[in-house]
C-alpha positions as a Markdown table, in Angstrom:
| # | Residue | x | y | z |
|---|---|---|---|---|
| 1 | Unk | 133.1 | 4.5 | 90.2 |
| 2 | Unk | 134.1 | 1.0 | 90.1 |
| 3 | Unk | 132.1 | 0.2 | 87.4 |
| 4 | Unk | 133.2 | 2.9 | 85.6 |
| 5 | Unk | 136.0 | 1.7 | 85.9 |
| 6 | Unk | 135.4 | -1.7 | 84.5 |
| 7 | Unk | 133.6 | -0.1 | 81.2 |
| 8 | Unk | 137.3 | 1.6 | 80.8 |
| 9 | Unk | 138.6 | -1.5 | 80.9 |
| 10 | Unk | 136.5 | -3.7 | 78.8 |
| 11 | Unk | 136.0 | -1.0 | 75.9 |
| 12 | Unk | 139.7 | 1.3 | 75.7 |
| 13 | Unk | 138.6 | 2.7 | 72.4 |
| 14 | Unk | 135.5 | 4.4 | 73.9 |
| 15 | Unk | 137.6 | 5.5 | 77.1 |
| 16 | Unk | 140.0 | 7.1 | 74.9 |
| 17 | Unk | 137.1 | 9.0 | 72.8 |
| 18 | Unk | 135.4 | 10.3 | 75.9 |
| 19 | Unk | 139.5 | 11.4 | 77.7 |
| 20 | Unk | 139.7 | 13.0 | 74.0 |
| 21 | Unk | 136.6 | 15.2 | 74.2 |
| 22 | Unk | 136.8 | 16.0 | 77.9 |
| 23 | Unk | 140.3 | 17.9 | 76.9 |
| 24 | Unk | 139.0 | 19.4 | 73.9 |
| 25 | Unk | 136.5 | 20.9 | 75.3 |
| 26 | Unk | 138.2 | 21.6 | 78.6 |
| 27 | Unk | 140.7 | 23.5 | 76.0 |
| 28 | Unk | 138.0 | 25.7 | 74.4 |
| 29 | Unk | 136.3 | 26.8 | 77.4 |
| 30 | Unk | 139.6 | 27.6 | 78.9 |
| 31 | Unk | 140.4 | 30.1 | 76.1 |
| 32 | Unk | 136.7 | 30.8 | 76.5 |
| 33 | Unk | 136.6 | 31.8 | 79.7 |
| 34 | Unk | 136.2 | 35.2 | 80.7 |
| 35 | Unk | 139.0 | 36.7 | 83.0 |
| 36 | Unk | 139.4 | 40.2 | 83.8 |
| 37 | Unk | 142.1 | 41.6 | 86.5 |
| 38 | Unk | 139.9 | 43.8 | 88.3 |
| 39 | Unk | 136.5 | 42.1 | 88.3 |
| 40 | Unk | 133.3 | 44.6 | 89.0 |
| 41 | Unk | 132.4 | 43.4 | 92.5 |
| 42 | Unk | 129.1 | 44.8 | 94.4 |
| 43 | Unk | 129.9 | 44.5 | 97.7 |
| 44 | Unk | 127.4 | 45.8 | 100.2 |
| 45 | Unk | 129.2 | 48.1 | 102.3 |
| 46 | Unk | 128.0 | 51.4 | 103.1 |
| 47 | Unk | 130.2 | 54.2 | 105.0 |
| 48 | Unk | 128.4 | 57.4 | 107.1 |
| 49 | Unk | 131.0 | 60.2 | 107.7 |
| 50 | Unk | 130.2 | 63.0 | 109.4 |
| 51 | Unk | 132.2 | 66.0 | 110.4 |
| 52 | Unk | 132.0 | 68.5 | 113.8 |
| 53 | Unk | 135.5 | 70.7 | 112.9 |
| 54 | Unk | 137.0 | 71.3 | 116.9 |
| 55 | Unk | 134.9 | 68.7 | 118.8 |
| 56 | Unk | 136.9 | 66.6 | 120.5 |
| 57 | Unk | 136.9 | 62.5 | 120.3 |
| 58 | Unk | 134.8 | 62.0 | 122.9 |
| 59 | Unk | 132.4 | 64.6 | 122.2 |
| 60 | Unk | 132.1 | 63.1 | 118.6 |
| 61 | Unk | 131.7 | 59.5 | 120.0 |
| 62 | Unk | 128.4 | 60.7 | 122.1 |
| 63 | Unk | 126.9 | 63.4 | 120.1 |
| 64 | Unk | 127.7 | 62.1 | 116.8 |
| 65 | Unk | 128.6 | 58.5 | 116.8 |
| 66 | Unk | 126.5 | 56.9 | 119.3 |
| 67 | Unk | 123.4 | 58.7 | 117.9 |
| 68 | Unk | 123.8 | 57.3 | 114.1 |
| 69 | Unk | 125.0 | 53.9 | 115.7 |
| 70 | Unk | 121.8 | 53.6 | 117.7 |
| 71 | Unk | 119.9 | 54.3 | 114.4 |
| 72 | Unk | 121.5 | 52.7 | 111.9 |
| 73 | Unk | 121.9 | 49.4 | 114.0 |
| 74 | Unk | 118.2 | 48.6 | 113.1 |
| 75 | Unk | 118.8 | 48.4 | 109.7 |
| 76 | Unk | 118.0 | 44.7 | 108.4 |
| 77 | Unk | 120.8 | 42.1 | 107.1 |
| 78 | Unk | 123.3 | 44.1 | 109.3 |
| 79 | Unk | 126.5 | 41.7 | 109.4 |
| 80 | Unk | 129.0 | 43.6 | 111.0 |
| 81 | Unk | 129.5 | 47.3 | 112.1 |
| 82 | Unk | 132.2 | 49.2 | 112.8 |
| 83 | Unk | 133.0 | 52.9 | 114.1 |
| 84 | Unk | 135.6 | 55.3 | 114.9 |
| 85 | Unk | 135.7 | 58.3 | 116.2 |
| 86 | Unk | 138.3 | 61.0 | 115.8 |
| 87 | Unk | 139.1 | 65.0 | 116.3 |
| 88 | Unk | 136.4 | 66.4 | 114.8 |
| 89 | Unk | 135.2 | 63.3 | 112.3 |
| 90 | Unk | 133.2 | 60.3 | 112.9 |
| 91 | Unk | 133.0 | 57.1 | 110.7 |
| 92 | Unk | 130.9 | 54.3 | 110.8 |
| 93 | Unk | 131.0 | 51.5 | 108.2 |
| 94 | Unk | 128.6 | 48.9 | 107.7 |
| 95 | Unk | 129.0 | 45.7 | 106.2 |
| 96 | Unk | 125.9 | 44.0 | 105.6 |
| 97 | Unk | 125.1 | 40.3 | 104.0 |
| 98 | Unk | 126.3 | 39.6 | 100.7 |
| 99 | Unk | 122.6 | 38.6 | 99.4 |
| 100 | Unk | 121.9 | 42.4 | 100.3 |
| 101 | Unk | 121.7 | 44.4 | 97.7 |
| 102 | Unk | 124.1 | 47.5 | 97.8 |
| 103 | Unk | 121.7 | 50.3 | 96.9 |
| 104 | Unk | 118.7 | 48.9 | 99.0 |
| 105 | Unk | 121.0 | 48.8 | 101.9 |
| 106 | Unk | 122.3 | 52.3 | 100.9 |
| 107 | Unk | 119.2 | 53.7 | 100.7 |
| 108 | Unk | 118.4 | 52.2 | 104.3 |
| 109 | Unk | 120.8 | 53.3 | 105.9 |
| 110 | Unk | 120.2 | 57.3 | 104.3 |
| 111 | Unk | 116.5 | 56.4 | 106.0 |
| 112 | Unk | 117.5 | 55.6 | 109.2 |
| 113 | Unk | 120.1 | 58.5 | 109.6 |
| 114 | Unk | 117.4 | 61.0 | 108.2 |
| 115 | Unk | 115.9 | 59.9 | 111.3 |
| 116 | Unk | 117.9 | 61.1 | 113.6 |
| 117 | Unk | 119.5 | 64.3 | 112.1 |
| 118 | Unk | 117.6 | 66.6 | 114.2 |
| 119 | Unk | 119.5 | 65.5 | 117.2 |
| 120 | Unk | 123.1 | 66.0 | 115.8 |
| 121 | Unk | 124.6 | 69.1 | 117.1 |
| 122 | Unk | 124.0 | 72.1 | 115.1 |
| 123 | Unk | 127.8 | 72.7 | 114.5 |
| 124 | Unk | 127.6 | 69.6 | 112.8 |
| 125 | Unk | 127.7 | 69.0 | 108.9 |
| 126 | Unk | 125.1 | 66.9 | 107.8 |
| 127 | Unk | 126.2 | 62.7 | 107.6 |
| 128 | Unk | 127.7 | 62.0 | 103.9 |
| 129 | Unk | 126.6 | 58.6 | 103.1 |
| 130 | Unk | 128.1 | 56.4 | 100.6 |
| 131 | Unk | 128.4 | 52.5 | 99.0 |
| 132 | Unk | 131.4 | 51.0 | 98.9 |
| 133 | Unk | 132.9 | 51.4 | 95.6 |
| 134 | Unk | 136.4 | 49.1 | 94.9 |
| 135 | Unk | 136.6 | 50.3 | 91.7 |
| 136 | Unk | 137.6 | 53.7 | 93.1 |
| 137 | Unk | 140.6 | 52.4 | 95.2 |
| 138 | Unk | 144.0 | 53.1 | 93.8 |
| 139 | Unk | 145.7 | 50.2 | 91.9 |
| 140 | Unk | 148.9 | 52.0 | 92.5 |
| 141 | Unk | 150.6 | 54.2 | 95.3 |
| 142 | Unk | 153.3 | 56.0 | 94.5 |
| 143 | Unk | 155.7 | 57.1 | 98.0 |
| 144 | Unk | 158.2 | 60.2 | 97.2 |
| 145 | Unk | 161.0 | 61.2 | 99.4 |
| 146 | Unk | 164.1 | 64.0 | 99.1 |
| 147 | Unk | 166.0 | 66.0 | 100.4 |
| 148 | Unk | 163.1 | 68.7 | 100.4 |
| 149 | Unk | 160.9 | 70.2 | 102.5 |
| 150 | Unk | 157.4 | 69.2 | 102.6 |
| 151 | Unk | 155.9 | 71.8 | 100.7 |
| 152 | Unk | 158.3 | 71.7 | 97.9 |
| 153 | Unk | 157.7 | 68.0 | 97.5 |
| 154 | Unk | 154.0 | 69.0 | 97.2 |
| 155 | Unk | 154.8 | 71.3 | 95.0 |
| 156 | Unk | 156.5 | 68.7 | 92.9 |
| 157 | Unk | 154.0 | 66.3 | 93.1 |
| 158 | Unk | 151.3 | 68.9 | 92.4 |
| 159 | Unk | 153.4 | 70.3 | 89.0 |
| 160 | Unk | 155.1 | 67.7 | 87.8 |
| 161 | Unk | 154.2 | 64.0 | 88.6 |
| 162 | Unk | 150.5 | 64.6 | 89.0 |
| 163 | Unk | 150.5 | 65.9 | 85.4 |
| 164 | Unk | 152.9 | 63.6 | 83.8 |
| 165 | Unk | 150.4 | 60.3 | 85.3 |
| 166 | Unk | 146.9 | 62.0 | 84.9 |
| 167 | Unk | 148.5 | 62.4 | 80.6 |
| 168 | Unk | 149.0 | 58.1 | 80.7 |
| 169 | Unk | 146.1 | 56.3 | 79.0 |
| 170 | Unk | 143.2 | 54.6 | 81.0 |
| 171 | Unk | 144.1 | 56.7 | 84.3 |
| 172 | Unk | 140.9 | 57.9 | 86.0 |
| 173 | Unk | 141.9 | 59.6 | 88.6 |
| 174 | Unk | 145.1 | 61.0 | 90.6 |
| 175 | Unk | 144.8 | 61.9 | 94.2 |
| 176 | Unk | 147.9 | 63.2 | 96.7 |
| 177 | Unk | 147.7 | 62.1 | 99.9 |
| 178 | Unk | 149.9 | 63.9 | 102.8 |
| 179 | Unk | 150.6 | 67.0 | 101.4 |
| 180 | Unk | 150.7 | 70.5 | 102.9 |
| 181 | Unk | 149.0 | 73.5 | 101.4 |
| 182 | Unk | 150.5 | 76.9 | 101.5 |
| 183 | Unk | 148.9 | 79.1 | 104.4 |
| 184 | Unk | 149.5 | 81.9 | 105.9 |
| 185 | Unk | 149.0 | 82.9 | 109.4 |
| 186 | Unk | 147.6 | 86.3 | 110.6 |
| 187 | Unk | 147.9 | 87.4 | 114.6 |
| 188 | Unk | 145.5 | 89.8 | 116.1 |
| 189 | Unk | 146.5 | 92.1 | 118.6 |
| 190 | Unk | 143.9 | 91.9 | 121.5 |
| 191 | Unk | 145.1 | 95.6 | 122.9 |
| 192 | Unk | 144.2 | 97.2 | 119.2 |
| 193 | Unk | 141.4 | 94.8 | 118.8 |
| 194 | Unk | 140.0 | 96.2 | 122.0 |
| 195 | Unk | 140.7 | 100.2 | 120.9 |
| 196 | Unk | 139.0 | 99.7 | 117.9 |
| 197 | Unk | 136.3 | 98.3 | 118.9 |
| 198 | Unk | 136.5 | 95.1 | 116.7 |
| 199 | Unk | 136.4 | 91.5 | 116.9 |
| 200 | Unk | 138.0 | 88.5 | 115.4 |
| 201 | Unk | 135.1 | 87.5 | 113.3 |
| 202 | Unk | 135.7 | 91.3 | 111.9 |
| 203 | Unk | 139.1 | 90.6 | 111.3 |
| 204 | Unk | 138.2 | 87.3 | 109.3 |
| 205 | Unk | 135.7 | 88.9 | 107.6 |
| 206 | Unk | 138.0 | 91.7 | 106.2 |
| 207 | Unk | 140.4 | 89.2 | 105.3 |
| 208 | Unk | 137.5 | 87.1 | 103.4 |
| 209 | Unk | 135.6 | 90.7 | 101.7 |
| 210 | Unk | 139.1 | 92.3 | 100.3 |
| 211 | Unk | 140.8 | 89.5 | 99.5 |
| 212 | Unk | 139.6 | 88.2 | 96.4 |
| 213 | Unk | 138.6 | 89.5 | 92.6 |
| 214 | Unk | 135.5 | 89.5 | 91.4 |
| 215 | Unk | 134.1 | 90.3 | 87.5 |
| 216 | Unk | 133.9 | 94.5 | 87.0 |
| 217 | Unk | 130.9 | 94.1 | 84.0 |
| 218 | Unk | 131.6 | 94.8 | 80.4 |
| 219 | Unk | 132.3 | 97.9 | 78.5 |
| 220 | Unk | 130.9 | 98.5 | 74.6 |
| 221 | Unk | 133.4 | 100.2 | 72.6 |
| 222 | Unk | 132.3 | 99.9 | 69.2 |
| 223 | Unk | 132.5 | 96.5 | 67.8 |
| 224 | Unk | 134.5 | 95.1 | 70.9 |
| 225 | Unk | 133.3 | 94.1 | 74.2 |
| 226 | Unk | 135.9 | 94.6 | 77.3 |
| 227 | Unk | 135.3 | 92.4 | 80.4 |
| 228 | Unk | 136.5 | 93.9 | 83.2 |
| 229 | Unk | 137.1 | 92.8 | 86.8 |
| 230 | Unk | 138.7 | 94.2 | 90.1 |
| 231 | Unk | 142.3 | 93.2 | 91.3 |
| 232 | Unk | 141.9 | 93.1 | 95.0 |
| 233 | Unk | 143.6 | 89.7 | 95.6 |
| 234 | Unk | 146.7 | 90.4 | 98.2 |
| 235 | Unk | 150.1 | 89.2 | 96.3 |
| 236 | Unk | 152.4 | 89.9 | 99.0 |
| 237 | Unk | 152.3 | 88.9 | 102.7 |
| 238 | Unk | 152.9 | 92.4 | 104.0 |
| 239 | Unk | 149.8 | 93.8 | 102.2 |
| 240 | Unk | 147.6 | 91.9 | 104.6 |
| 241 | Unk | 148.8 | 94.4 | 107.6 |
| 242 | Unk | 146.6 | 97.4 | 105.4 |
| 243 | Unk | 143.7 | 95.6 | 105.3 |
| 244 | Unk | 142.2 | 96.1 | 108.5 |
């Protein structure tokens, strides 16, 4: 450095020159210079959900979660891991080195939980595995609040300013978290259940087998084809009472 120094001193001219090109071409390659907001990032990360609808937290953290830990856990390059488990869900995330690569460590872990599938419980579904994917985070959250109830904001969200943002240019996708979905609630009688001779499941499956429309075939009439198809959906609450 300090002769360095010394050669700037002796010979300005040539210390000037070199200064000069240093900033010229610090200048191009900063207009050069590749930037982009939302850089593509690999990040190896893979996530194991599976679901068990009605099993409570603790039965999910023994059958479920404790079963994929203990296999996945053997998995190489494992950096950290990290489970939860919930009403009827279990999630496990694991974060492995960065010098991993994602779809290797994907595939491992798929191997490992293929492993051990025959000793989830059978009410189980079966472990959805995925990489980590930051391009599919949102990049903007959007809060409403009214004076409304829940379903009509839903309703609102669902008709109006779902449409109106899925329409703007470069939008991929638009997803609506929180809201509530129409439903309807149908009470069995035990007493009549037990005169008739029928069941819950019977109940259910009446509501499932008449309630819905399904394609009636085609009719030739000349020249012209008719497509026909049966209108058995219910379109008023108190129709459900005459199905059964």
């Amino acid at each position: 450095m300090q002769k360095l120094a010394e050669i700037c001193v002796r010979r300005p001219v040539f210390a000037t020159v070199i200064i000069l090109a240093l900033t010229v071409i610090g200048g191009f390659s900063f207009f050069g210079l590749g930037v982009d907001r939302f850089p593509k990032i690999d990040i190896p990360t893979v996530s194991v959900s599976t679901t068990n609808a009605g099993a409570a937290p603790a039965e999910v953290e023994t059958e479920i979660t404790d079963v994929l830990e203990g296999a996945v856990n053997t998995a190489t390059g494992i950096d950290e891991l990290r489970s939860s488990s919930s009403t009827g869900r279990s999630q496990i995330t694991i974060s492995f080195d960065l010098s991993k690569d994602p779809d290797v460590a994907t595939q491992e872990v798929r191997d490992k939980v293929n492993t051990v599938l025959n000793r989830l419980p059978q009410t189980a579904d079966p472990p959805i595995i995925q990489k980590s994917d930051p391009d599919a985070s949102p990049v903007i959250l959007y809060s409403m609040t009214g004076p409304y109830t829940v379903l009509q904001l839903t309703d609102l969200a669902q008709n109006q300013i779902v449409k109106r943002i899925e329409s703007a240019y470069g939008v991929g996708d638009v997803f609506i978290y929180g809201a509530r979905q129409r439903q309807i609630n149908v009470h069995v009688d035990p007493d009549r259940l037990r005169a008739y001779n029928l069941s819950a499941v019977d109940v259910a499956n009446a509501l499932k087998t008449q309630n819905l429309e399904l394609p009636g075939g085609r009719v030739n009439e000349g020249s012209k084809t008719i497509t026909l198809r049966t209108m058995s959906r219910v379109s008023k609450v108190e129709d459900f009472n005459n199905l059964v």
